[in-house]
C-alpha positions as a Markdown table, in Angstrom:
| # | Residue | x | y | z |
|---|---|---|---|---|
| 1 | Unk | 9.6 | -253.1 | 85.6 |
| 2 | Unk | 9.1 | -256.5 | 87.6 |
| 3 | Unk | 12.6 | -257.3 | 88.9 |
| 4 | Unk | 11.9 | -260.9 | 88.2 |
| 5 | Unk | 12.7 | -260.5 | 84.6 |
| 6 | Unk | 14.5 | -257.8 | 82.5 |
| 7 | Unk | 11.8 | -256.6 | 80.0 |
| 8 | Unk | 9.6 | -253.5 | 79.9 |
| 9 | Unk | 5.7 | -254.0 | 80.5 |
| 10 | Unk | 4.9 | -250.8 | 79.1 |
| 11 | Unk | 2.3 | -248.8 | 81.0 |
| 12 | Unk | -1.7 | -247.8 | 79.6 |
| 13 | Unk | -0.4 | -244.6 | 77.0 |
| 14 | Unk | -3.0 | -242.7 | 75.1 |
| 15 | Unk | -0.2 | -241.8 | 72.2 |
| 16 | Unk | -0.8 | -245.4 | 70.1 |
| 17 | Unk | -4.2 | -244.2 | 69.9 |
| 18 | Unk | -3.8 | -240.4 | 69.4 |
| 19 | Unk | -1.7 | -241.4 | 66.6 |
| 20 | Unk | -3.4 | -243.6 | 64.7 |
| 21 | Unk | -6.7 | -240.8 | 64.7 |
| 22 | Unk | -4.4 | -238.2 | 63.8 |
| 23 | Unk | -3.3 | -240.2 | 61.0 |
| 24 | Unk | -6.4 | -241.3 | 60.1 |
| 25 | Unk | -7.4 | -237.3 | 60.0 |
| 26 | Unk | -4.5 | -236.5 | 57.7 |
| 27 | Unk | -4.9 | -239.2 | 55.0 |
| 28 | Unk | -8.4 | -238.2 | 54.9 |
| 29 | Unk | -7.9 | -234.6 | 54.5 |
| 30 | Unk | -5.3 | -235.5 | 52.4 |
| 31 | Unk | -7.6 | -236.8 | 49.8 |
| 32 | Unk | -10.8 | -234.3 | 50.7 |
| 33 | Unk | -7.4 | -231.3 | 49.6 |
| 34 | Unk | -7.0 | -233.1 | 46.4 |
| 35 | Unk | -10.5 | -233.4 | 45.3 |
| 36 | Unk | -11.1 | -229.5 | 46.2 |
| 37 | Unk | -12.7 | -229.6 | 49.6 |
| 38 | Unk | -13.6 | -226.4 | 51.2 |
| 39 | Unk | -11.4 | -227.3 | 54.4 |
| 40 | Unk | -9.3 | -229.5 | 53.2 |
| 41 | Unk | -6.4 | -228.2 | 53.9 |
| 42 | Unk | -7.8 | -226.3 | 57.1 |
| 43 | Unk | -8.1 | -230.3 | 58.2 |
| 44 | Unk | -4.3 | -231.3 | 56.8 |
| 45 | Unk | -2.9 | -229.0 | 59.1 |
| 46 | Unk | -5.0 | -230.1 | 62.0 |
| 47 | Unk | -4.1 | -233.7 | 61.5 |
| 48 | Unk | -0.3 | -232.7 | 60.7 |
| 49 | Unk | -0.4 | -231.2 | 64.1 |
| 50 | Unk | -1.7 | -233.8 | 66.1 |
| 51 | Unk | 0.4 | -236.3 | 64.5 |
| 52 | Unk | 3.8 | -234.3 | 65.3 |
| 53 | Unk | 2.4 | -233.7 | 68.4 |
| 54 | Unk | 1.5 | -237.2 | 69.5 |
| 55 | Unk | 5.0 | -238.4 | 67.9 |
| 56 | Unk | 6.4 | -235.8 | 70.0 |
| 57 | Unk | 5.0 | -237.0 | 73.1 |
| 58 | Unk | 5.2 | -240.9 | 72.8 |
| 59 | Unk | 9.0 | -240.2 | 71.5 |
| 60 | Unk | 9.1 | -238.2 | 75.2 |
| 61 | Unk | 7.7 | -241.0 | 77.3 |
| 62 | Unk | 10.2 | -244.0 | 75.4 |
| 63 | Unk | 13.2 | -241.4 | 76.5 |
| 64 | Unk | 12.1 | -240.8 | 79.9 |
| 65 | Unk | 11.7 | -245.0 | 80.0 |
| 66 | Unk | 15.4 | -245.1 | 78.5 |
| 67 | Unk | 17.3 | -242.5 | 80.3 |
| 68 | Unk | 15.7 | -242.0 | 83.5 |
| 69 | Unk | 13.9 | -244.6 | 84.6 |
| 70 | Unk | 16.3 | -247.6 | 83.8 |
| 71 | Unk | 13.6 | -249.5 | 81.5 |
| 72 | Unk | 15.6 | -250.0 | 78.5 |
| 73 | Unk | 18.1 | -252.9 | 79.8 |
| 74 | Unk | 20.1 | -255.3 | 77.7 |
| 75 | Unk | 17.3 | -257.8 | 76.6 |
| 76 | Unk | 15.1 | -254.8 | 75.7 |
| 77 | Unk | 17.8 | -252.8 | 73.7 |
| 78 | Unk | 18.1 | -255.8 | 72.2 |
| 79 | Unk | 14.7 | -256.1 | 71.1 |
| 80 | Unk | 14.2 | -252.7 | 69.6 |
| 81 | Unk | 17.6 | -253.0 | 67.7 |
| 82 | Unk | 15.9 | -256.3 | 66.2 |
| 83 | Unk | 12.5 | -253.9 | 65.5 |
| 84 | Unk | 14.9 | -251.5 | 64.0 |
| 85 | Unk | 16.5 | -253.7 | 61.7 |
| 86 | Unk | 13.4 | -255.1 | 60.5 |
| 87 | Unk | 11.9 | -251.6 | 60.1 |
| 88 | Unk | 15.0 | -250.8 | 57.6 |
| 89 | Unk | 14.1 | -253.8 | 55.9 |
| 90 | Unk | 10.6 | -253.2 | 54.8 |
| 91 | Unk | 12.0 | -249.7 | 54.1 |
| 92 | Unk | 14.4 | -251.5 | 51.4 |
| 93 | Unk | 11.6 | -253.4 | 50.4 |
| 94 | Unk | 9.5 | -249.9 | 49.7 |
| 95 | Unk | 12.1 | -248.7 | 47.9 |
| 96 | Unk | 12.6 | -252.0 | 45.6 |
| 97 | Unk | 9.1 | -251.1 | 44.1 |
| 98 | Unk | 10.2 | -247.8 | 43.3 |
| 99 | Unk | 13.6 | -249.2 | 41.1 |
| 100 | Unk | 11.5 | -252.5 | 39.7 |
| 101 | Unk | 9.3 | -249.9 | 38.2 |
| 102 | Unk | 11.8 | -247.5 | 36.8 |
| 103 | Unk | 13.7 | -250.5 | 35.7 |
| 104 | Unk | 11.0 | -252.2 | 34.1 |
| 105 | Unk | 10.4 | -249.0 | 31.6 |
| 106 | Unk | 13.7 | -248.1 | 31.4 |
| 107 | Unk | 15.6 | -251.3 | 30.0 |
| 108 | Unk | 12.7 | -251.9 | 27.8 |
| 109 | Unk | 10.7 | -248.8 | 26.7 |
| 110 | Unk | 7.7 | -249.7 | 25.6 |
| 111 | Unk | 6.5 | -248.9 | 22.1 |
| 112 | Unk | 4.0 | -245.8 | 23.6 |
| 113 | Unk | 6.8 | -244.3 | 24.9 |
| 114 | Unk | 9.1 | -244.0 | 21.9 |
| 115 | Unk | 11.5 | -247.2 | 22.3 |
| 116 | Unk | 13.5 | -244.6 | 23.3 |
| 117 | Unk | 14.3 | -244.1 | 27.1 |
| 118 | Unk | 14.0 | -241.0 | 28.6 |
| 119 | Unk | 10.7 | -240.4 | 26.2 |
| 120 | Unk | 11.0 | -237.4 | 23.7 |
| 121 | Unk | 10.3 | -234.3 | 24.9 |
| 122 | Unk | 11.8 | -235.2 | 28.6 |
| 123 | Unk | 14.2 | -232.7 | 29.5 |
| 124 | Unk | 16.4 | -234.6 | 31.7 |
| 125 | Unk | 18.2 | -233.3 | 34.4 |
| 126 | Unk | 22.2 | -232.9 | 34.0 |
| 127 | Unk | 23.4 | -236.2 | 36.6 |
| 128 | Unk | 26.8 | -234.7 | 36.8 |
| 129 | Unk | 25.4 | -230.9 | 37.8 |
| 130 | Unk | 23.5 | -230.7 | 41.5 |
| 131 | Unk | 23.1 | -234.9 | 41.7 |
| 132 | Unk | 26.6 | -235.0 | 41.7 |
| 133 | Unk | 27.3 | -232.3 | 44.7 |
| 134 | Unk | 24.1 | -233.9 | 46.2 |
| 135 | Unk | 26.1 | -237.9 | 46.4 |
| 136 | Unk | 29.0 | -235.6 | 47.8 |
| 137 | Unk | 26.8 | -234.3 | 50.6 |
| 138 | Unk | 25.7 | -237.5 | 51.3 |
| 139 | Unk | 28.9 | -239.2 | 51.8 |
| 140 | Unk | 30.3 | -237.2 | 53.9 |
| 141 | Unk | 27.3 | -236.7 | 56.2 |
| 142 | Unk | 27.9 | -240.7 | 56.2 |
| 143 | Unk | 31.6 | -240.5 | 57.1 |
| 144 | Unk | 30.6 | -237.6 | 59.8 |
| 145 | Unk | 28.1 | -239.9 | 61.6 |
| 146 | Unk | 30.9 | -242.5 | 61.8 |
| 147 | Unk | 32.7 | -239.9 | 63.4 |
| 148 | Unk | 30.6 | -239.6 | 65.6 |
| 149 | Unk | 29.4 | -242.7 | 66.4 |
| 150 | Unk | 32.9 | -243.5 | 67.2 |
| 151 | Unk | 33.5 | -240.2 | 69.2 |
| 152 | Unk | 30.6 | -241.2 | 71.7 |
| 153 | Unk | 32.1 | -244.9 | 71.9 |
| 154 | Unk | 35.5 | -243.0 | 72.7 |
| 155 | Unk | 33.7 | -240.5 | 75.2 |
| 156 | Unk | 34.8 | -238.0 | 73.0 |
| 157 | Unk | 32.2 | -235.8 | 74.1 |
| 158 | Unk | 32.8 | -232.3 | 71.7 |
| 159 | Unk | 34.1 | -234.6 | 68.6 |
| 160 | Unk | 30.6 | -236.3 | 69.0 |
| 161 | Unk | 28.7 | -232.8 | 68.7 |
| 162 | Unk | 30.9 | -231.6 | 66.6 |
| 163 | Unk | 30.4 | -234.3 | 63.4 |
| 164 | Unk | 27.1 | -234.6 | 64.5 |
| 165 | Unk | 26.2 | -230.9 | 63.5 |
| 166 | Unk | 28.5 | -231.6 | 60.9 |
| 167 | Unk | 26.3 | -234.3 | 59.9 |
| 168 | Unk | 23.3 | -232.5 | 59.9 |
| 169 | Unk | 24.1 | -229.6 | 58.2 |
| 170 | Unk | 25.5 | -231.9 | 55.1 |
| 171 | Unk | 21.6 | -233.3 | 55.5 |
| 172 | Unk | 20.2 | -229.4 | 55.3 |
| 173 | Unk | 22.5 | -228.9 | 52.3 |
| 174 | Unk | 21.3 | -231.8 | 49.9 |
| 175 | Unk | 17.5 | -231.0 | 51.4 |
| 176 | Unk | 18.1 | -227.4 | 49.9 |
| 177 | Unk | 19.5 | -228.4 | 46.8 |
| 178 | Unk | 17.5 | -231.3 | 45.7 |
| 179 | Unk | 14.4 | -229.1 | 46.6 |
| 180 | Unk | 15.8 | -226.0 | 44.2 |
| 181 | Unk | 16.7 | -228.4 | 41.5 |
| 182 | Unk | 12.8 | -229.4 | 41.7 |
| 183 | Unk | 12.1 | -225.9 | 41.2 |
| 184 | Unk | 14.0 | -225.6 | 38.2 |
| 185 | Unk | 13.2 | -229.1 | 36.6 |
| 186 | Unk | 12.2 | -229.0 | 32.9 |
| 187 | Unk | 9.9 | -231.3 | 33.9 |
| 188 | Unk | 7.0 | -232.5 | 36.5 |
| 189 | Unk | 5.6 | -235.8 | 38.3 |
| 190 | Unk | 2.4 | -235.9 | 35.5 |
| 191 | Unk | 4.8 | -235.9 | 33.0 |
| 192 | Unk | 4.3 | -239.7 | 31.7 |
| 193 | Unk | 6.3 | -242.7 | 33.1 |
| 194 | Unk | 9.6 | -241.3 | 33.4 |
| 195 | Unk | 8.2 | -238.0 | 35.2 |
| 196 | Unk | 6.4 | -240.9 | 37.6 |
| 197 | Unk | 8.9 | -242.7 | 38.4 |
| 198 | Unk | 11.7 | -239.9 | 38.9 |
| 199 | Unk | 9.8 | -237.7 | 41.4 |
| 200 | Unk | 8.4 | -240.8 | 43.6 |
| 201 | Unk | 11.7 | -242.3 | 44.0 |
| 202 | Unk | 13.6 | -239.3 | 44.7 |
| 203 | Unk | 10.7 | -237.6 | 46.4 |
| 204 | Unk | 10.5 | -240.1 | 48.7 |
| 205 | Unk | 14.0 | -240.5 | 49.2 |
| 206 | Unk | 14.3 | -237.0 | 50.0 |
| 207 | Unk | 11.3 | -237.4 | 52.2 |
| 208 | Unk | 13.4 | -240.5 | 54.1 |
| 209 | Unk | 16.2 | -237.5 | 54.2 |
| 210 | Unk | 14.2 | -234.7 | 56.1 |
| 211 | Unk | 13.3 | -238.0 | 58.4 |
| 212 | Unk | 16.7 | -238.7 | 58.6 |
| 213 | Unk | 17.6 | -235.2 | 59.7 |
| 214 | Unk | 15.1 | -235.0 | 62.4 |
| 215 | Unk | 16.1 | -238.1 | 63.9 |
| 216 | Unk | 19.6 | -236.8 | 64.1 |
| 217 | Unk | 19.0 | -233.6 | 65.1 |
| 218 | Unk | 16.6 | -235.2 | 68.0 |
| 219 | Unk | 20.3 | -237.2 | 69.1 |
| 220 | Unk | 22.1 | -234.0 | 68.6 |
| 221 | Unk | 20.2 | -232.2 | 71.7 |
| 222 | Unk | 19.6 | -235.7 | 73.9 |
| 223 | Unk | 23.8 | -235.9 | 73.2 |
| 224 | Unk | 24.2 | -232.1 | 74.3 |
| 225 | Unk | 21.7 | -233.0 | 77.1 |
| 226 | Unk | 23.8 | -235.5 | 78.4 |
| 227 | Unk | 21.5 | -238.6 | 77.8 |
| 228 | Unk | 23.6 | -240.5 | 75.4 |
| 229 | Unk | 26.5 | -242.6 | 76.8 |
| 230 | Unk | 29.3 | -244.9 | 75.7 |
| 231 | Unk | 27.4 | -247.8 | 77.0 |
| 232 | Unk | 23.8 | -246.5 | 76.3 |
| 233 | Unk | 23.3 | -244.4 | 72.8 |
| 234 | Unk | 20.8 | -246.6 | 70.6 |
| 235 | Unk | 18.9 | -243.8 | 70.3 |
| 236 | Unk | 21.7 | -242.5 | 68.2 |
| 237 | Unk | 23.0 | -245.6 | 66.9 |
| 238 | Unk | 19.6 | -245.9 | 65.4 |
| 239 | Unk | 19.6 | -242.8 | 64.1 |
| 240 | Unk | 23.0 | -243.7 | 62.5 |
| 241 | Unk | 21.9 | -247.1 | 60.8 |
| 242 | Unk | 18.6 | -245.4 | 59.2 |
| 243 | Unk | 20.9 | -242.5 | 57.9 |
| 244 | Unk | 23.6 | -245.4 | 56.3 |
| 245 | Unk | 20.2 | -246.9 | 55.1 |
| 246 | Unk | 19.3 | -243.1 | 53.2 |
| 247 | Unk | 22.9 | -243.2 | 51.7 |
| 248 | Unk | 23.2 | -245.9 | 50.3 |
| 249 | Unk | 19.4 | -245.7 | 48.6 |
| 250 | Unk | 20.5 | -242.3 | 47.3 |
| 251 | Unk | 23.9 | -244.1 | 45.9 |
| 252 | Unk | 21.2 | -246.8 | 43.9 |
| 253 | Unk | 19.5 | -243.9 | 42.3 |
| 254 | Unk | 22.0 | -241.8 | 41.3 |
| 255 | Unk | 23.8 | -244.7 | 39.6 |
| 256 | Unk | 21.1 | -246.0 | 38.2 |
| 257 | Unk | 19.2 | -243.0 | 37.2 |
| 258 | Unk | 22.5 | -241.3 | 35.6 |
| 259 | Unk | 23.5 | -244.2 | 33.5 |
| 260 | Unk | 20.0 | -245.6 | 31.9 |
| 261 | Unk | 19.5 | -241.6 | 31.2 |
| 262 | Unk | 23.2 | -240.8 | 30.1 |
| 263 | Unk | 23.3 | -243.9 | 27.9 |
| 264 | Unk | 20.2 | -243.7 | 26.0 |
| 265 | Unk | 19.9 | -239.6 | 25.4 |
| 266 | Unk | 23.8 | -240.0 | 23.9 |
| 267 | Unk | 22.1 | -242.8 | 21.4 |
| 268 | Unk | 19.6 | -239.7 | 20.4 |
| 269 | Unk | 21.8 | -238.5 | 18.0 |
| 270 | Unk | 20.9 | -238.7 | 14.1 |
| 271 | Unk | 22.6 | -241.1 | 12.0 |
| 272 | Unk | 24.3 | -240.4 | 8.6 |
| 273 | Unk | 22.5 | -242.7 | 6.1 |
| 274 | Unk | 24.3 | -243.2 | 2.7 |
| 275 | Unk | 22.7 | -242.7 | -0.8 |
């Protein structure tokens, strides 16, 4: 760092590069998998690998940078807290897509589905069943990470740990249970619009979940290791912000999902026409 000025020049790193090949290797192996390659899938795991690997090591350089060598100062926390903020945004943005379109079919079913919302034959799942224990979960892993987030401002050191595994473990819990009441779904993501629409925007919520979790557990061990701080903890306060992000998402789809489907299967029922 040049001690004329308080930002980071970062130095030459070969991750930026190592990531975007091994990316490169899994969306294309991705698609070789799905269209019955020989070793497709040999080639997903390879560029799974390297991409968790060169995450792995470019996340290890930016915490050396942070904790032990004093590059992260106030104008430069500063600037990846903007980088965060922004990153949550498009993230909302992502997930706007996902609502417009169940929205869009849901409010007004078109007449190839029925004009009836879900279609016939859609076996929905019970909101008030697994969804419900699921928004549970998630609210308190929200109110645990405040805990925490205020224990490391306190330098409440074992509080911190504490509703930080707390945290995590609510995370494990609605990863478990949305994933066994995929299993058990009467229905599947080729099932027509509603199928669609369902499975992308919770899949991918659930995806943003087991993201959510790693990130946490990764300020879990640098908290344990002693690298988190009251005065220096973005690391986790990121971690924290993404993971209020993921609740509220999940609160969006269970109130909107539960209601259009609630509402419209209720109006399923056959009327008593006079003679």
């Amino acid at each position: 760092m040049n001690k004329l000025y308080a930002f980071h020049l970062v130095e030459n790193s070969p991750w930026p590069f190592l990531t975007s090949i091994s990316v490169l290797v899994l969306t294309v192996s991705g698609v070789l998998y799905m269209k019955g390659f020989k070793y497709g899938l040999i080639l997903l795991y390879v560029g799974l690998i390297l991409m968790l690997l060169s995450f792995f090591l470019w996340f290890r350089d930016a915490v050396r940078e942070a904790t032990y060598q004093g590059h992260h100062t106030i104008k430069v926390r500063k600037g990846i807290q903007l980088g965060m903020i922004l990153f949550i945004l498009s993230e909302v943005l992502f997930f706007v897509a996902f609502f417009w379109a169940y929205f869009h079919s849901s409010l007004t079913p078109a007449v190839e589905l029925g004009a009836i919302w879900p279609p016939l034959g859609i076996n929905i799942l019970n909101p008030w069943n697994v969804p419900l224990l699921n928004t549970i979960l998630l609210l308190s892993s929200g109110a645990t990470v405040t805990w925490a987030h205020f224990a490391i401002i306190s330098n409440n050191r074992k509080e911190s740990i504490l509703a930080l595994i707390l945290t995590i473990i609510f995370a494990i819990l609605f990863t478990g249970l949305q994933g066994l009441e995929y299993y058990e779904a009467g229905f599947t993501i080729a099932d027509g619009v509603y199928g669609s629409t369902f499975f992308m925007a919770t899949g991918f919520h659930g995806l943003h979940v087991i993201i959510g979790t790693i990130f946490l557990s990764v300020s879990l061990i640098r908290l344990i290791n002693y690298h988190l701080t009251n005065l220096h903890h973005f690391g986790f306060e990121a971690a924290a912000w993404y993971w209020h992000f993921v609740d509220v998402v999940w609160l969006f789809l269970f109130v909107s999902i539960s209601t259009t489907s609630t509402s419209t299967t209720s109006s399923r029922s056959p009327q008593r026409t006079s003679t």
